[in-house]
C-alpha distance (Angstrom), angle and dihedral (degrees) to the residues before:
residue distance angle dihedral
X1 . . .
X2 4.19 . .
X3 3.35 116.7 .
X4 3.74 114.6 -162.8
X5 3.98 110.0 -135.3
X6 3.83 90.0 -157.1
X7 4.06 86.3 58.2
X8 3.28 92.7 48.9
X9 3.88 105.0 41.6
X10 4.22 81.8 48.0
X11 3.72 88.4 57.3
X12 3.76 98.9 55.3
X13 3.86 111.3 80.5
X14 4.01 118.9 -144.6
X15 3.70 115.5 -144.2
X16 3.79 107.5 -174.4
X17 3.90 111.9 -135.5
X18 3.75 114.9 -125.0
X19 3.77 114.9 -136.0
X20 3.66 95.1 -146.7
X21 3.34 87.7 60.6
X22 3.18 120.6 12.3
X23 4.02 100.4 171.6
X24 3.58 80.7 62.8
X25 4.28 98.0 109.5
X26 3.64 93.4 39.6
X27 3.57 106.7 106.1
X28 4.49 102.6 -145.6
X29 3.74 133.2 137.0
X30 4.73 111.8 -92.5
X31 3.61 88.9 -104.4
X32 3.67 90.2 62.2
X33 3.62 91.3 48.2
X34 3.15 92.0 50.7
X35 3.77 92.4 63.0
X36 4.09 97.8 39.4
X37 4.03 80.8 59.7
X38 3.64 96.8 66.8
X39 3.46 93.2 40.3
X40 3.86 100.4 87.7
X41 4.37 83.5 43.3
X42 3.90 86.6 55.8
X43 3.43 102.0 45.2
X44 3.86 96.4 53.8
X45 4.16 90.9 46.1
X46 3.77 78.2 55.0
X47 4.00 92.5 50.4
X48 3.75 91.8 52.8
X49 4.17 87.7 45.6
X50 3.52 91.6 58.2
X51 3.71 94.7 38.3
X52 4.02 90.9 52.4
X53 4.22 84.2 46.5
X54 3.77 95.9 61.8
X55 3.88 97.0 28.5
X56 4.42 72.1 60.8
X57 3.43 94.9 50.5
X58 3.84 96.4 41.8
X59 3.74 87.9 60.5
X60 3.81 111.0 20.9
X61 4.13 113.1 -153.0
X62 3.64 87.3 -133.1
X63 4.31 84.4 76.8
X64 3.21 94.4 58.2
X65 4.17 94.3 47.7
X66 4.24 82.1 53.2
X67 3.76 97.6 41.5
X68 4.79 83.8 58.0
X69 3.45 86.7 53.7
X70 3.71 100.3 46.2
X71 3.60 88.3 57.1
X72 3.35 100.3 49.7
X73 3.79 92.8 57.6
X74 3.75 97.8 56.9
């Protein structure tokens, strides 16, 4: 079996993606493009969660409680 690679690349249709909105060729109901809106919004609040979380454990606020009261003893 031959399979002609002009055929098939003529068969495929190419829908560009816009980047202003790129939900735009997904075929869903509005409520669920409602939701895929936020979805870039909560992923970054998430990034600077998780950045805030190990900045945290990197330098615990408990050192800085210890570090007043070795001070004050010397």
């Amino acid at each position: 079996m031959q399979v002609d690679l002009n055929e098939l690349a003529n068969s495929y249709e190419v829908v560009p993606v816009s980047l202003s909105d790129p939900f735009k060729s997904l075929v869903a109901e509005p409520s669920t493009m409602e939701v895929l809106r936020f979805i870039p919004i909560i992923a970054f609040i998430a990034l600077i969660i998780t950045a805030v979380w190990r900045q945290g454990m990197k330098f615990p606020v408990k050192a800085i409680g210890d570090l007043k009261k070795d001070s004050k003893q010397d």
